[in-house]
C-alpha positions as CSV (number, residue, x, y, z in Angstrom):
1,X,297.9,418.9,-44.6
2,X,299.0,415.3,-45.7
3,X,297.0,413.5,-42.7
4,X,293.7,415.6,-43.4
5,X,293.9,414.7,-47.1
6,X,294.3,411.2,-46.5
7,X,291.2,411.2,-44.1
8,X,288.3,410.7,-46.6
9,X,290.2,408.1,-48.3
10,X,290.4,406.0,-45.1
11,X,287.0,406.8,-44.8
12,X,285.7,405.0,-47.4
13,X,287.7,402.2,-47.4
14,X,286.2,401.8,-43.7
15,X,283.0,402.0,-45.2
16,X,282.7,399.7,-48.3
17,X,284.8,396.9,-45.8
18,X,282.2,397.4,-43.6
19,X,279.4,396.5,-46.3
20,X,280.7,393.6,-47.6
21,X,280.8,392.3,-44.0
22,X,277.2,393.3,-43.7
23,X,276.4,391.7,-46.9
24,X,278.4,388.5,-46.3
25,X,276.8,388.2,-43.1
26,X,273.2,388.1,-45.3
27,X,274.5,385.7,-47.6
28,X,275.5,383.2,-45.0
29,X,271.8,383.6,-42.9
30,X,270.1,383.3,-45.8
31,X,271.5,380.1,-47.0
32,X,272.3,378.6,-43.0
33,X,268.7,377.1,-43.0
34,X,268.5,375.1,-46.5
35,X,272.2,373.8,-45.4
36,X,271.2,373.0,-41.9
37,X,267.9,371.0,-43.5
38,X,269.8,369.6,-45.8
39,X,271.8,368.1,-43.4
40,X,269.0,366.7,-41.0
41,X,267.8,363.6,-40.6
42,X,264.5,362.5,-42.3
43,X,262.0,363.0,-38.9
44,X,261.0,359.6,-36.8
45,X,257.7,358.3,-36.8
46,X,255.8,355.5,-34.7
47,X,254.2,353.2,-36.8
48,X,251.6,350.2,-36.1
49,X,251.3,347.5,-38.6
50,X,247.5,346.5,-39.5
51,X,246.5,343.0,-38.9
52,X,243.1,341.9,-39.6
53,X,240.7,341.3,-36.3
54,X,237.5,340.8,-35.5
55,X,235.2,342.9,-33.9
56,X,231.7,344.3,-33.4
57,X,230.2,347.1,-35.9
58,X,228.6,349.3,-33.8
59,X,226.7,352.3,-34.7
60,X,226.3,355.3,-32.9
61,X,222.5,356.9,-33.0
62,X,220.8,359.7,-32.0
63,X,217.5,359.5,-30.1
64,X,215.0,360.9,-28.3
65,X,213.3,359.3,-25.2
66,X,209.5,358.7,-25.2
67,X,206.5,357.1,-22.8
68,X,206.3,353.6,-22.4
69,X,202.3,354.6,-22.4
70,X,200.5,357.7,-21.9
71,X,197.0,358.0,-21.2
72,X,195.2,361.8,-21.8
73,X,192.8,362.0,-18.7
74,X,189.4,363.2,-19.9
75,X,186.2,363.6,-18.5
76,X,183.4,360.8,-19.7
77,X,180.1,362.9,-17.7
78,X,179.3,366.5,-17.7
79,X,179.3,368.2,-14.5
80,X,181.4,370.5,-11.9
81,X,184.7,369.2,-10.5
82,X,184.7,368.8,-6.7
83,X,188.3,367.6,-5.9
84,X,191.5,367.1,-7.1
85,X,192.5,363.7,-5.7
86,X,196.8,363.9,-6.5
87,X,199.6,366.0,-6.4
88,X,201.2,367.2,-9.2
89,X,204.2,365.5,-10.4
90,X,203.6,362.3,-8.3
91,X,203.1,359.0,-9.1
92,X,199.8,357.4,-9.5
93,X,198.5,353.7,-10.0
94,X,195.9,352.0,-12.4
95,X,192.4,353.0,-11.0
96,X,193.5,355.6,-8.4
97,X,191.2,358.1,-8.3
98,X,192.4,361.4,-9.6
99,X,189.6,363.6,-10.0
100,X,185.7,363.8,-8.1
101,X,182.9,365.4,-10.3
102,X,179.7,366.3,-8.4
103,X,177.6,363.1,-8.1
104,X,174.4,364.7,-7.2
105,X,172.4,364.7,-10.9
106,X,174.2,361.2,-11.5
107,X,173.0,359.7,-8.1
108,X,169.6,361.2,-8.6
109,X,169.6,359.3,-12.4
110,X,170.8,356.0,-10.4
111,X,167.7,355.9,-8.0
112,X,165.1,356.5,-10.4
113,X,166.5,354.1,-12.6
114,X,166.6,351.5,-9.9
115,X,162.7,352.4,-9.1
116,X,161.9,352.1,-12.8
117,X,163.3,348.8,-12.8
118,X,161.5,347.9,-9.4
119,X,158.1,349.2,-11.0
120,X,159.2,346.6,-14.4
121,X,159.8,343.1,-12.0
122,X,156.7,343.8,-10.0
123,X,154.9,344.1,-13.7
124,X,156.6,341.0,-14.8
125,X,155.8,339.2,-11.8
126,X,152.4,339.8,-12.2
127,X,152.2,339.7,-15.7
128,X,153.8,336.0,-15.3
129,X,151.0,334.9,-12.7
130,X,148.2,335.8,-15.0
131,X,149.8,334.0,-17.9
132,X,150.5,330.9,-16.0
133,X,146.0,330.6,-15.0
134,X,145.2,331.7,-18.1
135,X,147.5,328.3,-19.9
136,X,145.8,326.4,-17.5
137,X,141.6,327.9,-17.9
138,X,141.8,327.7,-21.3
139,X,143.0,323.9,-21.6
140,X,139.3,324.2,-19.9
141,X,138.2,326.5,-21.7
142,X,137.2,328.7,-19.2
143,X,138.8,331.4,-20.7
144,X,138.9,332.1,-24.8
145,X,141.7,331.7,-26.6
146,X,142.4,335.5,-27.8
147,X,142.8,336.1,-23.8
148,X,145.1,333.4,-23.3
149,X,147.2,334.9,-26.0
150,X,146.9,338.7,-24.8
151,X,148.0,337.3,-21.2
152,X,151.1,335.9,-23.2
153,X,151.9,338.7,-25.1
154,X,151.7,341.1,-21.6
155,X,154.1,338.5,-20.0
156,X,156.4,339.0,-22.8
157,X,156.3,342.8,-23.2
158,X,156.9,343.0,-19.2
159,X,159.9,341.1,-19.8
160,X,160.8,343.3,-22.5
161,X,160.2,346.1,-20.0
162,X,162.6,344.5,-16.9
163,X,165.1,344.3,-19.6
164,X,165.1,348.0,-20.6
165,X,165.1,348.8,-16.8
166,X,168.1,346.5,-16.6
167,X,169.8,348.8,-18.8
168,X,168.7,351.9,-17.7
169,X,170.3,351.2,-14.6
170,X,173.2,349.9,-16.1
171,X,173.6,353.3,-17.7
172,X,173.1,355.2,-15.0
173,X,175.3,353.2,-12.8
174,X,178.1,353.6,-15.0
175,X,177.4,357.5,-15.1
176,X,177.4,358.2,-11.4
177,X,180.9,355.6,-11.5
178,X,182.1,358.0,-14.1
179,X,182.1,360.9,-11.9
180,X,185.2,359.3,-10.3
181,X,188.0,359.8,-13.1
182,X,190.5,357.6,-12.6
183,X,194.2,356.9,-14.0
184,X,194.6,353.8,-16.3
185,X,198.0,353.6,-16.0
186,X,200.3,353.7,-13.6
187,X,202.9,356.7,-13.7
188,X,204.0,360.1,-13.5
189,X,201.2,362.7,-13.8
190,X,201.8,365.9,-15.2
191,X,200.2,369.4,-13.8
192,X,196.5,369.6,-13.7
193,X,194.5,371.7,-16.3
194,X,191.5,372.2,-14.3
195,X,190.8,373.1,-10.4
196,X,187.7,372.4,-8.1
197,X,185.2,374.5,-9.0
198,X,185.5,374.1,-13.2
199,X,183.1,372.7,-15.3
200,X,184.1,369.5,-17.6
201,X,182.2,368.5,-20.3
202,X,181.7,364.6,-21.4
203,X,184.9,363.8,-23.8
204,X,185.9,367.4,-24.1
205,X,189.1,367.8,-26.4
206,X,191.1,369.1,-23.6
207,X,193.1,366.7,-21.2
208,X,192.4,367.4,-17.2
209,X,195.9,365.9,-16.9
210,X,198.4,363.6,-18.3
211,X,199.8,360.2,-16.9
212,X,203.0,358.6,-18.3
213,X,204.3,355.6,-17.4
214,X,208.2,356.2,-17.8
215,X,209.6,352.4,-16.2
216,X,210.8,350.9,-18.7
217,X,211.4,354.0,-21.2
218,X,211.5,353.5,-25.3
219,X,214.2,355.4,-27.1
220,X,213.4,356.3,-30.8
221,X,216.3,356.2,-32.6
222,X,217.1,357.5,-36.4
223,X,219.4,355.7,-38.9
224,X,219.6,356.5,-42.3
225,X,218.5,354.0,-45.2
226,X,221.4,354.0,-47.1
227,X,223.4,353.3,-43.9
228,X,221.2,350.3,-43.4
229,X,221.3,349.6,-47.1
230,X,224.9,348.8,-46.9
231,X,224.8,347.1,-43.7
232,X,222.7,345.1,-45.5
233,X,224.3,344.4,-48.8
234,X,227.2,343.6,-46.3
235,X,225.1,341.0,-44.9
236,X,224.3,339.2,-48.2
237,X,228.0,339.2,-49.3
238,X,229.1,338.1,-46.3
239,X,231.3,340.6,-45.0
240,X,229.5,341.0,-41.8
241,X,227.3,338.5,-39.7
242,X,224.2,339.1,-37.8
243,X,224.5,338.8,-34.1
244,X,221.3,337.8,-33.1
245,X,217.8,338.6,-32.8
246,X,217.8,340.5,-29.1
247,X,220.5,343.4,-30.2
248,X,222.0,345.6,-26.7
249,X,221.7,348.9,-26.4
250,X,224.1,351.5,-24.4
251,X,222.7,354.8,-23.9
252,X,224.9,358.1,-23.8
253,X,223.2,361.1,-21.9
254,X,223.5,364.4,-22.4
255,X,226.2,365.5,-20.4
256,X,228.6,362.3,-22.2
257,X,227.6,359.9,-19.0
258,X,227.1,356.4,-19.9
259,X,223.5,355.5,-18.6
260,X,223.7,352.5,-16.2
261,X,221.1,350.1,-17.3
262,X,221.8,348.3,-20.9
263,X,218.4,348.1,-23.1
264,X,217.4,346.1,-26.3
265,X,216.1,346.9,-29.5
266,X,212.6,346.3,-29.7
267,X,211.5,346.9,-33.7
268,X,212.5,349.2,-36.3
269,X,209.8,350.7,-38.8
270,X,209.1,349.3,-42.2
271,X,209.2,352.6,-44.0
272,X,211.7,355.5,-44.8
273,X,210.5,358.9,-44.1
274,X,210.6,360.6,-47.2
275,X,211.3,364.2,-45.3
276,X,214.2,362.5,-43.6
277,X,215.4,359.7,-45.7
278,X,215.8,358.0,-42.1
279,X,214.3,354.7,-40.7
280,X,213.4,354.7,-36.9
281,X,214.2,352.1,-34.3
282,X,212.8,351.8,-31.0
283,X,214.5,350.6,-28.2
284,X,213.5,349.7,-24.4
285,X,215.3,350.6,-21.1
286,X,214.6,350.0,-18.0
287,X,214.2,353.2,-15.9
288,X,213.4,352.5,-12.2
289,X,214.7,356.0,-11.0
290,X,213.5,357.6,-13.0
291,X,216.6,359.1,-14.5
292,X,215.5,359.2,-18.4
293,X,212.5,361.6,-18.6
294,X,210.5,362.0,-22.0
295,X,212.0,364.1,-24.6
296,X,215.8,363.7,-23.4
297,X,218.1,364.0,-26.7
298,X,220.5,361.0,-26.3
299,X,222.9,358.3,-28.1
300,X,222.6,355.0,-28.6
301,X,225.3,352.3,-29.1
302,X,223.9,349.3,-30.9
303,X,225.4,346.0,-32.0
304,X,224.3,345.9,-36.2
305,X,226.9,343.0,-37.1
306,X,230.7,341.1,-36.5
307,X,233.3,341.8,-39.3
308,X,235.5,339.0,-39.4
309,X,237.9,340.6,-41.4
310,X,238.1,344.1,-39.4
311,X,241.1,346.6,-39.5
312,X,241.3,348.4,-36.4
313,X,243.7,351.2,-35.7
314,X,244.1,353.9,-32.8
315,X,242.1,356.6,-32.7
316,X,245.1,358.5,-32.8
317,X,246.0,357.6,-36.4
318,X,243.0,358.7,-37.8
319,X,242.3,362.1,-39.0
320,X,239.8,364.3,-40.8
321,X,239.9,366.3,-43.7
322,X,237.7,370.0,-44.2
323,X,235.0,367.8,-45.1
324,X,234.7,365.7,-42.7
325,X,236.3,362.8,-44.7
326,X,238.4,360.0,-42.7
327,X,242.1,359.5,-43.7
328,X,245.4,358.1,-41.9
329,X,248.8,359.0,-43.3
330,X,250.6,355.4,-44.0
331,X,254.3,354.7,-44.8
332,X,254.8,352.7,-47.9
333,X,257.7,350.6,-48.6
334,X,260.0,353.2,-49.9
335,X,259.4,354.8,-45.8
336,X,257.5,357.5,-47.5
337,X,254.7,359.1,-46.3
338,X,251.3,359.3,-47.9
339,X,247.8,359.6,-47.1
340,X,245.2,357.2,-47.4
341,X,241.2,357.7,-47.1
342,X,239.9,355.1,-45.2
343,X,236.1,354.0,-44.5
344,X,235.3,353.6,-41.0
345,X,232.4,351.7,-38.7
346,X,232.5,352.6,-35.6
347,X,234.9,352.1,-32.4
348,X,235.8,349.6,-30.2
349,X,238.2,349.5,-27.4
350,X,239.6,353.1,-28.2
351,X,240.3,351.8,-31.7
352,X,238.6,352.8,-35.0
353,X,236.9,349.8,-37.0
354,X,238.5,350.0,-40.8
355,X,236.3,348.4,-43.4
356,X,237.8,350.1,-46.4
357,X,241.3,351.8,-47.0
358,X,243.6,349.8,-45.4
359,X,245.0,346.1,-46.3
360,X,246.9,343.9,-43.2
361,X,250.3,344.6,-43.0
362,X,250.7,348.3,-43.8
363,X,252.3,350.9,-41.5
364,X,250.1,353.6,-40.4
365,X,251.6,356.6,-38.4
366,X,250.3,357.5,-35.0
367,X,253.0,359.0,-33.0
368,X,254.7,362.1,-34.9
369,X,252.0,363.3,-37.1
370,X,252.8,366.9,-36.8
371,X,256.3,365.6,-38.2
372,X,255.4,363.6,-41.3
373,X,254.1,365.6,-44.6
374,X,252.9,364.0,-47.6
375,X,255.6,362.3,-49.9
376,X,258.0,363.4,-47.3
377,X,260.5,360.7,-46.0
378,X,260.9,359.4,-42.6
379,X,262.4,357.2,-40.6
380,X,260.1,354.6,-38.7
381,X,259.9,353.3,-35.4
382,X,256.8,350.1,-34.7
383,X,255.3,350.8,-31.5
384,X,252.3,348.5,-29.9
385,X,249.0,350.1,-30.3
386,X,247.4,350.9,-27.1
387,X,245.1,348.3,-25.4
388,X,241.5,349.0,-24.5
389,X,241.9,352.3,-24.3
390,X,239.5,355.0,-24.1
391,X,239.3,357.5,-27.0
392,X,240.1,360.7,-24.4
393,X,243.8,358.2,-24.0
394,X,244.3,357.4,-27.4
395,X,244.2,360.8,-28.4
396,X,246.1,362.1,-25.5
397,X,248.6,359.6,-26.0
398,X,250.1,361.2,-29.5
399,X,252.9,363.3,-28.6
400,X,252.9,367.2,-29.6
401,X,255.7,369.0,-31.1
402,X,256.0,372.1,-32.2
C-alpha cells in the first residue's frame, strides 16, 4: 500500500526534471549561435590597393556587317532572256557576262543603221564634189550665184545627215551591246530572279540578280551621342587624349570568337538619329575568305582615347547592382567595409578601366566577397592583382564560400 501510494509522486517529480532538462537544453541552442559569433573573428578579405595607370578607353559596339559595294543587275533593252551565264552563289568579275538577251531585233537595228549611214557618206561625198565645181564655175561665172549657194547648203545638210547616221548607229550599237548584261563589280552574286525563256523589260524595277563585293567588308557600328558627348567634353578638359586619326578595330563574332584580321575606322556620321539618339560609325575589314557575310550582328572594339590618370581593378572586384549600376565594396581605414559606385570605361588586360569612384590608394576587395557585408568589419589581407588576365580568369579566380 505504502509503495503504490508513493508511485505517482515519483512520477512527477520524474516528469517536471525531465522538462527542465528539455527546456535548459533550448535555452543553451538558442543562445550557442550569438555566443559562438560573438566570439569569431571579423572574416579575411584580399584587398588590392588602387594606383593610378594609364591605359586605353576602349569602347565596345554593336554592329552589323554590310557590302563594300552592291550593284542591282537590271536589264537596259527589252527582249527575251536566252542564257544564264553564272552560277549562283559564285563569284564574278567586273564585265563578266552574266546574262544573254536575244540579239536578233537589236542586230537587225545595228545593220540598218550601218546602211543608213552608208546611204548618208555616199550623199556627202557627192554632195561635197558638186560644191567644190560649183566654187570654182562661178568665180567664172558659169554658174549663178543662187546655185553656188544651194550646192553649199546640200553639202552642209549631207553632213548634217552623216552625223545623224553616226549616231544612229551609235545607238544601235550600244543596244545590241546591251543585250549582254554584265556585272560591274566584282563579287558574290546572289540567286537569280529570272530563267531563260523570261521576258525583261528596259530598266524594270526588279533586279535579275545581285552582286556584292564583300573583300574588304564595312561594319556599321552604333554609339550613342551622349556617350560621345562625354568622350568629348573629356577631350577638351583633358582627361583623355586622342590617339590618332587611323583608330583599330577588333571584331567579336557571334559565337564570342575574336575575328582574325584587325580593321580601321573609316568615318562616323554627322548627325544623330532622332529615333535612336545614336551616331553611326563605319568601319573597314579586310575579308579575303569570306568569313564576314552581310547582315552578321557583331562587336567592335575601338580605341576612342588614353586616360592618363586611369584606375584599373580586377574584374573580379567589380559588381552589379539590380539596375545594372557598377559598384566595388572597398575597406576604409577603420577596415570596414562599404560599397562604393564606381564609373567604368571599358577593359583592358582582364581589368576594368575606373574613371570615377575610386581615388589611388584605397583598398578594394576581390577575394572573399561572399564574406564581407556592408559596415561589417574585416580583417585584410593585400594580394597582387592578376596580370593580363582574361576576364573568364579574373572572375574564376575569386574564391567561393559558402
Amino acid at each position: 500500500m505504502c509503495t503504490q501510494s508513493h508511485q505517482p509522486v515519483l512520477l512527477a517529480t520524474a516528469l517536471a526534471c525531465s522538462l527542465s532538462l528539455v527546456l535548459a537544453a533550448c535555452d543553451n541552442n538558442k543562445s550557442s549561435p550569438a555566443a559562438a559569433a560573438a566570439s569569431m573573428p571579423p572574416p579575411t578579405v584580399g584587398v588590392v590597393v588602387t594606383t593610378v595607370e594609364s591605359a586605353p578607353l576602349v569602347t565596345e559596339l554593336p554592329g552589323r556587317t554590310t557590302p563594300f559595294m552592291v550593284a542591282e543587275l537590271r536589264p537596259q533593252v527589252t527582249g527575251i532572256i536566252q542564257k544564264r551565264l553564272f552560277a549562283e552563289g559564285s563569284t564574278v568579275t567586273a564585265n563578266q557576262t552574266l546574262y544573254q538577251i536575244d540579239t536578233s531585233t537589236y542586230k537587225a537595228a545595228y545593220d540598218s543603221a550601218a546602211a543608213n549611214k552608208a546611204r548618208a557618206e555616199a550623199n556627202h561625198y557627192n554632195a561635197r564634189l558638186k560644191a567644190e565645181r560649183y566654187a570654182e564655175l562661178v568665180n567664172i561665172e558659169a554658174v549663178s550665184k543662187q546655185a553656188n549657194d544651194d550646192a553649199a547648203a546640200a553639202l552642209k545638210q549631207a553632213e548634217a545627215d552623216v552625223a545623224s547616221a553616226r549616231a544612229a548607229l551609235d545607238k544601235a550599237r550600244i543596244d545590241l551591246d546591251f543585250t549582254r548584261v554584265r556585272s560591274p563589280i566584282s563579287g558574290r552574286i546572289g540567286r537569280s530572279s529570272v530563267t531563260p525563256g523570261a521576258l525583261v523589260t528596259a530598266n524594270q524595277p526588279a533586279a535579275l540578280a545581285t552582286v556584292q563585293q564583300l573583300d574588304p567588308i564595312y561594319v556599321d557600328l552604333t554609339q550613342s551621342s551622349a556617350d560621345l558627348q562625354r568622350i568629348r567634353r573629356d577631350v577638351a578638359s583633358g582627361k583623355i587624349s586622342l590617339v590618332g586619326e587611323d583608330i583599330p578595330v577588333q571584331l567579336i563574332l557571334e559565337d564570342g570568337s575574336l575575328y582574325e584580321e584587325s580593321g580601321k575606322l573609316a568615318f562616323s556620321e554627322v548627325s544623330v538619329d532622332p529615333g535612336t539618339g545614336s551616331i553611326t560609325m563605319r568601319a573597314s575589314f579586310p575579308n579575303p575568305d569570306g568569313t564576314l557575310l552581310p547582315g552578321m550582328y557583331v562587336r567592335a572594339r575601338l580605341v576612342q582615347g588614353q586616360s592618363e590618370q586611369a584606375i584599373m581593378v580586377p574584374h573580379a572586384a567589380v559588381s552589379h547592382d539590380q539596375r545594372g549600376s557598377p559598384f566595388v565594396m572597398v575597406v576604409n581605414a577603420k577596415d570596414v567595409v562599404e560599397p562604393r559606385f564606381v564609373q567604368t570605361r571599358g577593359v583592358q588586360g582582364g581589368k576594368w578601366i575606373i574613371t570615377e569612384g575610386l581615388a589611388a590608394g584605397e583598398r578594394v576587395i576581390v577575394e572573399g566577397l561572399q564574406k564581407a557585408r556592408p559596415n561589417q568589419s574585416v580583417q585584410v589581407q593585400v594580394i597582387g592583382a592578376p596580370q593580363n588576365a582574361p576576364p573568364e580568369q579574373s572572375v574564376a579566380a575569386a574564391p567561393t564560400t559558402n
